[in-house]
N, C-alpha and C positions, 0 to 999 in steps of 0.2 A: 418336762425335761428330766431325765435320766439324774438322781437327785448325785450320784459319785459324780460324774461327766461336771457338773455345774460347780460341781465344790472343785471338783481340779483346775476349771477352768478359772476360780475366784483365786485360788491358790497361784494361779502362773501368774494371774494380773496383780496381785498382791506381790509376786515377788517383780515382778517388771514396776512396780510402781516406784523402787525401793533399788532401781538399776542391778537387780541379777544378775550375775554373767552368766553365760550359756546355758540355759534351761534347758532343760531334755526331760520329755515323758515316756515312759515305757509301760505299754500294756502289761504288765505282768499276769492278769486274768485266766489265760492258758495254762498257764507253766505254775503257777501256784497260787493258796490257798489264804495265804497270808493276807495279800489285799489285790487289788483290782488295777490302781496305778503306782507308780513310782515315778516322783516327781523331784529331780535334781538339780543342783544348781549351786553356784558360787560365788561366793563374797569377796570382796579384798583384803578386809582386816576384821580383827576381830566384832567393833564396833556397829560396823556394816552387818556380818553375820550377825549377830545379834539384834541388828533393826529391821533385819529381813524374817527372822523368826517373830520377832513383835507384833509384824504387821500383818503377818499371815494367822496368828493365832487372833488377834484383833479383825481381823476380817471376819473367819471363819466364824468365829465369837460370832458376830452378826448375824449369821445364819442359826443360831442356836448348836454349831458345833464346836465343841471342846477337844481337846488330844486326849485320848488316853494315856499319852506318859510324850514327855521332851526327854533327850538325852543329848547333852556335854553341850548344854548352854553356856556353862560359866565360864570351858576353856575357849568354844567357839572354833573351832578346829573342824570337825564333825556333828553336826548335831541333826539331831532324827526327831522326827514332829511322826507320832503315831496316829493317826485318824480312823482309823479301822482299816477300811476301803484302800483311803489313800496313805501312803509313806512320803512322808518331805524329809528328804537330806537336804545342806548347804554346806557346802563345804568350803576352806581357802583350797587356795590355788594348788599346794604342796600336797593335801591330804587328798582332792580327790584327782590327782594323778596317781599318787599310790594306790589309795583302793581302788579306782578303776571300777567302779558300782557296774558303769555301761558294760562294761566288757565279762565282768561276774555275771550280768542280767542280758546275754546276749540271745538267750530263747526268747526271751520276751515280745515285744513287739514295739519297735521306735516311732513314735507318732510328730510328725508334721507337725510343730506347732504353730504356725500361722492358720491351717486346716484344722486344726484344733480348736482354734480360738473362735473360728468363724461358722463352724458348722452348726445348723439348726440339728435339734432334734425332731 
């Protein structure tokens, strides 16, 4: 298995485990160089974003992957989990209607995620 594809795909179920609201993945692979997915998603309160970034870096962990850098854990507003390949935002409700990631990363490619979740490689 495709070792990015598996770690995104550990990443959505780490945040569905953790009740995510609306996960969205976007191919970003075409359109830039940065990483391969971007994997979005949102929390209710701070508390929640906060256990949602725990368990994804505690998952991943498992896999023997680390982040290279988290950013704006402590306020929980926006926070960005750097994995190379993959990018995890979480965001509350307020921040990611204003940044609007999907509509900034609208070259990219919006992938199905139940087809995501499900595909062999």
């Amino acid at each position: 298995m495709n070792d990015t594809k598996k770690l995104a795909r550990l990443t959505v179920k780490a945040l569905e485990d953790k009740k995510a609201e609306d996960i969205r993945i976007i191919d970003i692979s075409d359109v830039s160089v940065i990483a391969d997915y971007f994997i979005i998603a949102s929390g209710s309160n701070r508390s929640q974003i906060q256990a949602l970034i725990d368990h994804v870096e505690e998952t991943l962990g498992r896999e023997g992957k680390s982040p290279r850098q988290i950013e704006g854990y402590d306020t929980a507003n926006w926070v960005l989990m750097d994995y190379q390949d993959i990018i995890v935002h979480v965001f509350d409700r307020e921040n990611r209607l204003f940044y609007d990631i999907e509509r900034i990363w609208r070259d990219g490619k919006s992938i199905d995620l139940e087809a995501f979740q499900a595909e062999e490689d």
